[in-house]
C-alpha atoms as an extended CHARMM CRD file, in Angstrom:
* protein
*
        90  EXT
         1         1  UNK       CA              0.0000000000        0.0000000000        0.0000000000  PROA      1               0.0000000000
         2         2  UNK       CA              1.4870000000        3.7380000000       -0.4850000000  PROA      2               0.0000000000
         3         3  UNK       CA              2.0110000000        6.0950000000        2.0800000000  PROA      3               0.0000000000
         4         4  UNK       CA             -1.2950000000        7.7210000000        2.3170000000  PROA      4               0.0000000000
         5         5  UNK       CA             -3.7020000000        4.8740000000        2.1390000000  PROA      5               0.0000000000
         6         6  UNK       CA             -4.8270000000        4.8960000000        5.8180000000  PROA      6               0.0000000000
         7         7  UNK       CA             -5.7420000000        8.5180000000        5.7710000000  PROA      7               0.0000000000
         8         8  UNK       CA             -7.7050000000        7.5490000000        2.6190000000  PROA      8               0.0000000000
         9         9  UNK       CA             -9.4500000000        4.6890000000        4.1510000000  PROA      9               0.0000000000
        10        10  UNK       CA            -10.0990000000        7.0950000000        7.1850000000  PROA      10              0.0000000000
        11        11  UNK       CA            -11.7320000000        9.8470000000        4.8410000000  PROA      11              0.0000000000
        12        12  UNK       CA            -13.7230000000        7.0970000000        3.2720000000  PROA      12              0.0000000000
        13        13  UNK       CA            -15.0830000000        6.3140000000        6.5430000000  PROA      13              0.0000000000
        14        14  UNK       CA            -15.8700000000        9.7150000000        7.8340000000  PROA      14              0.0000000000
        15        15  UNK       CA            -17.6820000000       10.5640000000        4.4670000000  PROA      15              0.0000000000
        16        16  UNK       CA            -20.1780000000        7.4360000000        4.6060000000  PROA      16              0.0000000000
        17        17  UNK       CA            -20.4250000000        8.2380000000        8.2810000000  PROA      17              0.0000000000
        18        18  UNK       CA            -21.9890000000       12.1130000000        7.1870000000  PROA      18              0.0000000000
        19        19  UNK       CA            -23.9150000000       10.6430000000        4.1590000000  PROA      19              0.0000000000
        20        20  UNK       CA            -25.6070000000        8.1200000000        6.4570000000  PROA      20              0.0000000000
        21        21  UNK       CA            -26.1870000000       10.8980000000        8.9260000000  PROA      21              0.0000000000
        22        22  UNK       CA            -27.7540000000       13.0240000000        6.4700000000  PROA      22              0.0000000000
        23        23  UNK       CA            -29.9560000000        9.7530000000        4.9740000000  PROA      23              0.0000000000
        24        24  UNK       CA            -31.2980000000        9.2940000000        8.2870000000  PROA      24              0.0000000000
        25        25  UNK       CA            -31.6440000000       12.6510000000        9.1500000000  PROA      25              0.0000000000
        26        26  UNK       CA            -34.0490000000       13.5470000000        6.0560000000  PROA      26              0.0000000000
        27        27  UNK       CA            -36.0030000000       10.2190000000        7.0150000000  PROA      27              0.0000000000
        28        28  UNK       CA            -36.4920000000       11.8520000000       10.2340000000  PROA      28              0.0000000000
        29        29  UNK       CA            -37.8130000000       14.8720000000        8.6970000000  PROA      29              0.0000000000
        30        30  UNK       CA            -39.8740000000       13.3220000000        6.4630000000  PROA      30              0.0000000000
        31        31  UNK       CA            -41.3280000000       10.8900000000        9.3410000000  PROA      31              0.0000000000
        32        32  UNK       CA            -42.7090000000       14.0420000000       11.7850000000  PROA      32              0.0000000000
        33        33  UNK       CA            -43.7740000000       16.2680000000        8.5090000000  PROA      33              0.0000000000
        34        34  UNK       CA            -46.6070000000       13.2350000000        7.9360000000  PROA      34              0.0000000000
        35        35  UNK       CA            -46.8780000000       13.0730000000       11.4350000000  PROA      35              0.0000000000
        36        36  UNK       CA            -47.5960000000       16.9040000000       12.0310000000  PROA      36              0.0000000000
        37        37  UNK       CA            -50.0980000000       16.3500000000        8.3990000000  PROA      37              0.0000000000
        38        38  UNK       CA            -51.8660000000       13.9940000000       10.5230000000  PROA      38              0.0000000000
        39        39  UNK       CA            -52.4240000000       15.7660000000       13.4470000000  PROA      39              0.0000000000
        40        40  UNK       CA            -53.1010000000       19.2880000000       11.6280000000  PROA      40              0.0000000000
        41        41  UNK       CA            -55.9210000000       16.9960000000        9.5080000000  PROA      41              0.0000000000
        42        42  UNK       CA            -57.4120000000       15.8040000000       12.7210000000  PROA      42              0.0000000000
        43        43  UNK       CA            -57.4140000000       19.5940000000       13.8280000000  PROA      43              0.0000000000
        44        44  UNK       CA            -59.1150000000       20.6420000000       10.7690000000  PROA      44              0.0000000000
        45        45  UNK       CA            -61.7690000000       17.9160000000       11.0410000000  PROA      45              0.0000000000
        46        46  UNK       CA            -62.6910000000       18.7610000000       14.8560000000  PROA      46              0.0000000000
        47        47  UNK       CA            -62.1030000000       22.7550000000       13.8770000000  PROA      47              0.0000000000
        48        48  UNK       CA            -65.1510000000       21.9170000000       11.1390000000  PROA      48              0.0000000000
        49        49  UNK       CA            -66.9380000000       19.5760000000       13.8880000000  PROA      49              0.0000000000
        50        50  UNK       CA            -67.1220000000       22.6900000000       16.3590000000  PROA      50              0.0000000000
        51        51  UNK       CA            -68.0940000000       24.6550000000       13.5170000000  PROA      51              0.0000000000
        52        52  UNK       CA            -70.9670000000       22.4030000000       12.7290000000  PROA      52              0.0000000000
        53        53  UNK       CA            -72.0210000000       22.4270000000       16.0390000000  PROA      53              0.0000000000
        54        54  UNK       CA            -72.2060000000       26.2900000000       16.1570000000  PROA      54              0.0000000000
        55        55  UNK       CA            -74.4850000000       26.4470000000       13.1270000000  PROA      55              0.0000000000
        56        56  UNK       CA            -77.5640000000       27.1550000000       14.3620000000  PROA      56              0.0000000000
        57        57  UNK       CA            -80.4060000000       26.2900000000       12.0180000000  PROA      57              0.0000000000
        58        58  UNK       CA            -78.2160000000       25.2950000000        9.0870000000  PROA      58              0.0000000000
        59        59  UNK       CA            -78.8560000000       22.3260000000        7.2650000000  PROA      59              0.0000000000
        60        60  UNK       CA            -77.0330000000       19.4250000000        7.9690000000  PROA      60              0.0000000000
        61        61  UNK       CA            -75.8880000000       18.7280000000        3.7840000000  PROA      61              0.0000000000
        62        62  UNK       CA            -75.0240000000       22.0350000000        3.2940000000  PROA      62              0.0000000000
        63        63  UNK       CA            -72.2440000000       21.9420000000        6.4740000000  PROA      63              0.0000000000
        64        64  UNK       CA            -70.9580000000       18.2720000000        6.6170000000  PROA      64              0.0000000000
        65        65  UNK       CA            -72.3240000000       17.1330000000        2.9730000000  PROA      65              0.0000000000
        66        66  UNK       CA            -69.7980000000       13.7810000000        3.3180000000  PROA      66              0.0000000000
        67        67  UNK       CA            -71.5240000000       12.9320000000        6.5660000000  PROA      67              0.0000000000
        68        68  UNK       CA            -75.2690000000       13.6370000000        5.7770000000  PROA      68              0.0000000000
        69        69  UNK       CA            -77.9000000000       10.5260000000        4.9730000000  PROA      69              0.0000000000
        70        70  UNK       CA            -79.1410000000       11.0880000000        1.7470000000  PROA      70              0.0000000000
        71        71  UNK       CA            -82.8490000000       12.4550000000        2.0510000000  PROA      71              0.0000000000
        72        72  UNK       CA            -82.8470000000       12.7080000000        5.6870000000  PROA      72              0.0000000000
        73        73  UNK       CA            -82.1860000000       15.6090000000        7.8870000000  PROA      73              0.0000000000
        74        74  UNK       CA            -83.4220000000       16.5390000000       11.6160000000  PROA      74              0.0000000000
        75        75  UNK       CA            -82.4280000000       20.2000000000       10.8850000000  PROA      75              0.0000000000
        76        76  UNK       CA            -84.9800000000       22.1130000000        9.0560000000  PROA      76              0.0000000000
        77        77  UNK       CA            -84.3650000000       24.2670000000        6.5190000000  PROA      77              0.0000000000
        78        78  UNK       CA            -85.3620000000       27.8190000000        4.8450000000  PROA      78              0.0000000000
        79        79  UNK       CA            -87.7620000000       25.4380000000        3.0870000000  PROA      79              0.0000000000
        80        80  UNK       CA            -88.8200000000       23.1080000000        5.0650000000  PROA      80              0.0000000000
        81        81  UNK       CA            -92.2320000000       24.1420000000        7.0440000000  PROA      81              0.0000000000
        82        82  UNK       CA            -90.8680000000       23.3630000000       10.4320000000  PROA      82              0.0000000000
        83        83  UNK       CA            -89.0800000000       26.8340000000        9.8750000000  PROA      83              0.0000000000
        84        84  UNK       CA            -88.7310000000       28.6530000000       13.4630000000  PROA      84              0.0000000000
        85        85  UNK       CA            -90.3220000000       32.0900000000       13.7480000000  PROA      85              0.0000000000
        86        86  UNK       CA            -89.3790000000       34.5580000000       16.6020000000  PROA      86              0.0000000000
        87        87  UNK       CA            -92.5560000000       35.7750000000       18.3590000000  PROA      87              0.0000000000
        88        88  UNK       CA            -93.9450000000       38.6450000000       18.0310000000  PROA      88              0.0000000000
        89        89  UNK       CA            -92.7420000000       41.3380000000       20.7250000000  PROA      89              0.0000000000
        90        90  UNK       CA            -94.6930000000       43.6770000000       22.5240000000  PROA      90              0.0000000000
């Protein structure tokens, strides 16, 4: 072997070391960026829940359309003739 083969081996070593390093550091990254997708979908999906919720009189298709049966609805609507009317004040 020449003179400088050890040092070559050495620098070998130490640049697999870093590329590994960097492999499993953008695995790492990529791992909590679904995991922080997941949770900010969740939070979206209770955010719309709440906002469901705080919809007073709206119709359940026209909030949540993915969740509503087909035909059926216990919320009236502006057309529906179970519309509330605020008595008439004094």
């Amino acid at each position: 072997m020449g003179n400088n083969a050890e040092y070559m081996i050495l620098g070998y070593a130490a640049m697999a070391i870093i590329l590994f390093g960097m492999v499993a550091w953008l695995y790492w990254r990529y791992v909590m960026a679904r995991r922080e997708e997941q949770l900010l979908t969740e939070f979206e999906a209770e955010q719309q829940a709440d906002s469901v919720k705080a919809a007073v009189g709206a119709m359940e298709e026209d909030v949540l359309p993915q969740r509503a049966t087909p035909g059926q609805s216990g919320m009236s609507g502006p057309s529906s003739e179970r519309v509330r009317t605020l008595p008439d004040q004094p």
